[in-house]
N, C-alpha and C positions, 0 to 999 in steps of 0.2 A: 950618285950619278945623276947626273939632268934629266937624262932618257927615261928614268924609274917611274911608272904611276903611281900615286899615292896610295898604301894602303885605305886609309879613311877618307870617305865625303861619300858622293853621288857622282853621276856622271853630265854630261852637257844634256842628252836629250836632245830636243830640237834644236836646239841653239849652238850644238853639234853645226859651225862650217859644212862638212861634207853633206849632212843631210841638207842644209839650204841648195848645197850646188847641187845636190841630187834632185832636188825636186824642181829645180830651175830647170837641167836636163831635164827630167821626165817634161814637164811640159811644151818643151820647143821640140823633142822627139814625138809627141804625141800626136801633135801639130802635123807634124812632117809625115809621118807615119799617116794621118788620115787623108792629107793632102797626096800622097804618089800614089794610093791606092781609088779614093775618089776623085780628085779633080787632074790627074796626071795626062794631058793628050798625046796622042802619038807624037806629034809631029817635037815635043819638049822631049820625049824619051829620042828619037832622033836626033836630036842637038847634041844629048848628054854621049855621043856613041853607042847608043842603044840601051843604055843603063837607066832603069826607073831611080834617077840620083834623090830624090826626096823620101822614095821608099827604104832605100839604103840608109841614107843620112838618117834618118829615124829609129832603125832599128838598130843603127851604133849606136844612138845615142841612148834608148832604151838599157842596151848592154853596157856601156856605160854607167849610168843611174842605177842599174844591179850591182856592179862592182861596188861602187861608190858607200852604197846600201849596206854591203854585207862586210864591206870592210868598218864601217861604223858600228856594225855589230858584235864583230868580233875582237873590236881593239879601241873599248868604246874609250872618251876622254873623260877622267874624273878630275873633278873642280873638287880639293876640299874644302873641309867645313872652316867655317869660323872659327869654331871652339879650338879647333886644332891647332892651330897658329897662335893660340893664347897660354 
């Protein structure tokens, strides 16, 4: 079937897509996350409806980058070998 990971090779590792996107997230949540808790004014949490939205937007996105994280570890992608294909 398609869907089947190869018993033989290694896995992606870094080069693992989701870890890229994950670490992409991690740092624009990071970001976000140090900006609604340091530089956030009232008068911006005012605007949002009262919502510190950068603090928010950050910490999904941190949750996010966990998901992303642990589904790459439990369902890692294996690239087989060369030899195998021979």
């Amino acid at each position: 079937m398609a869907n089947e990971t190869p018993r033989s090779g290694h896995t992606a590792g870094a080069f693992d897509i989701r870890v890229i996107i994950a670490a992409l997230f991690a740092i624009y949540g990071l970001v976000l996350l140090v900006v609604g808790v340091v530089a956030t004014a009232p008068e911006d949490v005012a605007k949002a409806a009262g919502i510190n939205i950068n603090l928010w937007s950050g910490v999904g996105m941190l949750v996010f980058t966990a998901l992303f994280v642990l589904w790459a570890r439990l369902r890692p992608i294996r690239v087989p070998d060369e030899s195998a294909h021979q």
